[in-house]
C-alpha positions in Angstrom: 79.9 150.7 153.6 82.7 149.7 155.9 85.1 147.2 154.1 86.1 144.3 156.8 88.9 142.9 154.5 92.7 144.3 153.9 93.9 142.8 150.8 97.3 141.5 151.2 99.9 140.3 148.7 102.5 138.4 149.1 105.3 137.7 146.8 107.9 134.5 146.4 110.7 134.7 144.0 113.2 131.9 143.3 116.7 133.6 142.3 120.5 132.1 141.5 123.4 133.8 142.7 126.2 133.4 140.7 128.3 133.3 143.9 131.8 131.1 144.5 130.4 129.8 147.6 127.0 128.9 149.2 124.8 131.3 150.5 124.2 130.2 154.2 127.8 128.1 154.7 131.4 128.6 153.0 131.4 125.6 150.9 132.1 125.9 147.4 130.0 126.1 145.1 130.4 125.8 140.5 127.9 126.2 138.3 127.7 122.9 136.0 129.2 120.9 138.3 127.6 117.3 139.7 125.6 118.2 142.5 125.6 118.1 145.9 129.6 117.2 146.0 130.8 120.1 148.2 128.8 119.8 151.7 129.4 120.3 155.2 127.6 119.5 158.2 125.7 123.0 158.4 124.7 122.7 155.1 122.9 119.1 155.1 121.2 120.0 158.1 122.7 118.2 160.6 120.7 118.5 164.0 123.2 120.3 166.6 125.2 122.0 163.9 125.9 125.5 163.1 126.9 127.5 160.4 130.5 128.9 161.1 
């Protein structure tokens, strides 16, 4: 009997670095902090912008 399936798996973690700065951008970042208070324009998103 010929098996027409191929199991797959797939796996998603969700992780903290404990890092001095953002992952993506080199704003800074400090556990315990009020959020969101160090941003830049490539790390909101802004259309047209670019990490540097």
């Amino acid at each position: 009997m010929k098996n027409e399936y191929e199991p797959v798996i797939g796996l998603e973690t969700h992780v903290e670095l404990y890092t001095n700065t953002k992952m993506f951008c080199g704003c800074r970042l400090s556990f315990g902090e009020e959020k969101n208070i160090y941003t830049c324009p490539g790390c909101l998103g802004h259309p047209g912008s670019l990490p540097v």
